[in-house]
N, C-alpha and C positions, 0 to 999 in steps of 0.2 A: 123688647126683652121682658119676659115677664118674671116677676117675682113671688115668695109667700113669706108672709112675714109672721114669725114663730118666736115663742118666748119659752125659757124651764126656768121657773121660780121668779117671773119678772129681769129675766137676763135676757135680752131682745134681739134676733138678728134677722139678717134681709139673706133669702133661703134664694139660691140660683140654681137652677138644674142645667148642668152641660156635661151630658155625657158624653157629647163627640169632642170633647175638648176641645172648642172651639173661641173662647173666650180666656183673654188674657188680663186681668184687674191692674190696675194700676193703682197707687196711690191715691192721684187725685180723686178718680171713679169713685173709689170706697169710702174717700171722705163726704164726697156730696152723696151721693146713696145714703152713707150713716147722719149727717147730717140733721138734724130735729126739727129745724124751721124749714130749709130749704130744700129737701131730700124727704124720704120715708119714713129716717131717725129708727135708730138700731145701736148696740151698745160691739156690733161687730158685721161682717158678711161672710157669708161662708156659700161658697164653689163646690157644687156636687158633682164631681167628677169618678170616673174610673180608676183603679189601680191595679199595678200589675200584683201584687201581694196581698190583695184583701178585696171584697165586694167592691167598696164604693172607698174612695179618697176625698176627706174634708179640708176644701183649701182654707184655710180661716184666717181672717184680716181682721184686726180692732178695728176700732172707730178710728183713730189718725189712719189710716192706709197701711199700717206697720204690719207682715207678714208676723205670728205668731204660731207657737209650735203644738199647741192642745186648746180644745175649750170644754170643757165637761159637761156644763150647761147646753152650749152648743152640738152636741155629737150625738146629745139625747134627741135634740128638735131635729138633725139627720135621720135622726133613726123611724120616727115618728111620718118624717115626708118621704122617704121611699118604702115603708110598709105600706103607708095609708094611698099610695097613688099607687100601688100592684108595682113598685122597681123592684121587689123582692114580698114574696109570701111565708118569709122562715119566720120563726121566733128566735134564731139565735142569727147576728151577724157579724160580720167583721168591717170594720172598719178603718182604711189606712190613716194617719197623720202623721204629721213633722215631729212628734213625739214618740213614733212605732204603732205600731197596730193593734186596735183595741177590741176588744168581742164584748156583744153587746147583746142581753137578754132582754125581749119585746114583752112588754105585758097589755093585756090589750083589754077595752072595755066592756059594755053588754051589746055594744051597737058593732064590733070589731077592731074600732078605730083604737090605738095605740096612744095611753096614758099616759104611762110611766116606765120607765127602761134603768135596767140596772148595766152598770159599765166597768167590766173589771180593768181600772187604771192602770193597770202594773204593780211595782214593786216602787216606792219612794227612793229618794236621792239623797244623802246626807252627806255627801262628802263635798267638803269645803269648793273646792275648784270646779266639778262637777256641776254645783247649783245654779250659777256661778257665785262665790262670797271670795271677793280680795281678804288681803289679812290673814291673821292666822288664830289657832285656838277653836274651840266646840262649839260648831254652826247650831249648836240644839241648844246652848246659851251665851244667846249673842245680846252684847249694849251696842242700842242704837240711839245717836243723838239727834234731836229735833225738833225746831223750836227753842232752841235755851233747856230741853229736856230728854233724859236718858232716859230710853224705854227696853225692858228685859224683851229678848226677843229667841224664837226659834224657826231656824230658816232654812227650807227643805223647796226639794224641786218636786213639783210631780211632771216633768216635762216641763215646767217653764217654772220660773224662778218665784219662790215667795216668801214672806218675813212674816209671821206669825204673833202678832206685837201683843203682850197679857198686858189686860189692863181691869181694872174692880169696875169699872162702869165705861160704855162708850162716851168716846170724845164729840157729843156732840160740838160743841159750837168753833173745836179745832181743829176739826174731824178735816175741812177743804185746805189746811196750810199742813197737818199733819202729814195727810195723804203721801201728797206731791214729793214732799222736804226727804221721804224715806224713801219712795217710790227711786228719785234719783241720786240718792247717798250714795259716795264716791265708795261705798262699801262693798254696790250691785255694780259689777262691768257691764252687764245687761241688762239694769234697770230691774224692777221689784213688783211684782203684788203684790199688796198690802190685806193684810186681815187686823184687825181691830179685834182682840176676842175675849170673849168675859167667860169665865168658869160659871155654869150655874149648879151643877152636881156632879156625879160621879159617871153620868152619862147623857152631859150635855152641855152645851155651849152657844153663848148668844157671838153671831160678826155681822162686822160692817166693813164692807168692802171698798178699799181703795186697788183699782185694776191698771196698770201698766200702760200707759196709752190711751185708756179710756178713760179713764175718773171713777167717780163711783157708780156701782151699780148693785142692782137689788141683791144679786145672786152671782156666785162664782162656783163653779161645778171643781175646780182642780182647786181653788181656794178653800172651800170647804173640806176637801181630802188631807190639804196640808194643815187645816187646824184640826181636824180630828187626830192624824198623825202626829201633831204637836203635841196636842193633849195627854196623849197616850204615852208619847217620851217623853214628858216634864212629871208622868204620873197624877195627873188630876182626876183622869178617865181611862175605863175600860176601854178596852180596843173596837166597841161600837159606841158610837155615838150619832145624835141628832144635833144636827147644825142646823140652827134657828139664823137664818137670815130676814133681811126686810123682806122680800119678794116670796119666802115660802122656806120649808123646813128640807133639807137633804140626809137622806141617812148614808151615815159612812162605816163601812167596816173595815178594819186594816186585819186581814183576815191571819193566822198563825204560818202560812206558805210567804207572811210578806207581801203578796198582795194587799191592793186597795177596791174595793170595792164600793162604788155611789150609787144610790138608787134617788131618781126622783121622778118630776112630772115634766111633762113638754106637751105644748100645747098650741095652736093655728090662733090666729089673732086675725088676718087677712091675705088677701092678696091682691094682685094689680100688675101694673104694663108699668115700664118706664120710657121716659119721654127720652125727643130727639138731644134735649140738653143733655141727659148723662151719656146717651152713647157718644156721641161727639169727640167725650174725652178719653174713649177708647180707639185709637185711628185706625187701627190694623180690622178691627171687629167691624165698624161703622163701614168701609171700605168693602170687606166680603160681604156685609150686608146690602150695602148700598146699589 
């Protein structure tokens, strides 16, 4: 089974092409595939498959095995592996997920190969139940306790749930207990991404990313969306801004239609074969293979 391993902004995953939809992922598979010491190490995998409603369908799994509903980072580095391998010669695509179907503009280099792609995310989530946020009162100012400490928070879905936490400087050295503590606050019925985000002007924002399942990672494509859109309804920032993350910078528009709009990079890092240990822990796959 071969794979290509692709990152946007240092947000990492292991790229699978099945378009005969022939591969079923399980759990366990996608932990040891994401796995860092004993696997390839990836911050998720994503299943390139067909759909009946759009080009190509992103199946996308975190790092624990945990089926997830968008990855913004991720749908860029889709977009980049079927232009650059001839599965599609457009500039503009569509692309299915468990969050609806996203259209996705290709920008491409001097060589032809595909840089950067911009992805109109949709229209944001603000309603309480929707997000999903227990409780009740204005998800756009929410206290969140953690730690022994209440953090002012704004918490909006772009397709999958996220808490927005303002803070004057990142956490570092509590940033791995902060994480977690919000991530599973009896607040999310679904569990939380976490953004860490500092105001640095009127059109711009520094985060650091605590992800739902994964831990931290460089870069979050839908997490960037949601703190631009924080920003913008808390009023620190215009309705574009640059999301300065570790892993690279995303520009986010929340455009006046309500839409959201991301633009960044996606980029090939490698690729390779996987061995007979991960198939193994697909029985049904190993089987028609075998």
């Amino acid at each position: 089974m071969r794979f290509v391993k692709m990152h946007g902004a240092g947000n990492d995953f292991v790229m699978i092409e099945d378009l005969g939809d022939a591969l079923q992922p399980n759990a366990p598979f996608v932990a040891a595939v994401c796995d860092r010491h004993f696997g390839v190490g990836a911050d998720g995998l994503i299943r390139i498959t067909r759909a009946s409603d759009a080009e190509f369908f992103m199946d996308y799994y975190n790092a624990d095995g945990e089926v997830a509903e968008m990855c913004g980072n991720g749908i860029r580095c889709l977009a980049k592996y079927v232009a650059d391998r001839g599965l599609s010669g457009a500039d503009e695509i569509t692309v299915g997920t468990r969050a609806g179907v996203k259209r996705l503009q290709l920008y491409r280099d001097a060589r032809g190969s595909v840089d950067r792609v911009r992805v109109d995310m949709g229209a944001p989530i603000l309603g309480r139940a929707q997000i999903p946020l227990s409780g009740n009162g204005d998800p756009t100012h929410e206290s969140i306790e953690a730690g022994g400490e209440v953090f002012d928070a704004t918490c909006v879905s772009m397709g999958n749930p996220h808490a927005v936490v303002w803070v004057d400087s990142i956490p570092h050295e509590r940033f791995a207990a902060l994480g977690p503590a919000i991530e599973t606050s009896p607040l999310f019925p679904a569990k939380t991404n976490v953004e860490f985000t500092e105001v640095l002007n009127g059109h711009e924002v520094r985060v650091r990313v605590w992800e739902r399942g994964v831990g931290e990672t460089l870069a979050c494509g839908t997490g960037a969306c949601a703190a631009g859109v924080a920003a913008h309804l808390r009023g620190f920032t215009g309705r574009t801004v640059a999301v300065h993350l570790p892993g690279g910078t995303l520009d986010i528009e929340w455009a006046d239609d309500d839409r959201v709009f991301m633009t960044g990079p996606a980029e090939e890092a490698f690729q390779g074969e996987l061995g007979a240990r991960f198939i193994e822990l697909l029985p049904a796959y190993s089987q028609t293979k075998g």
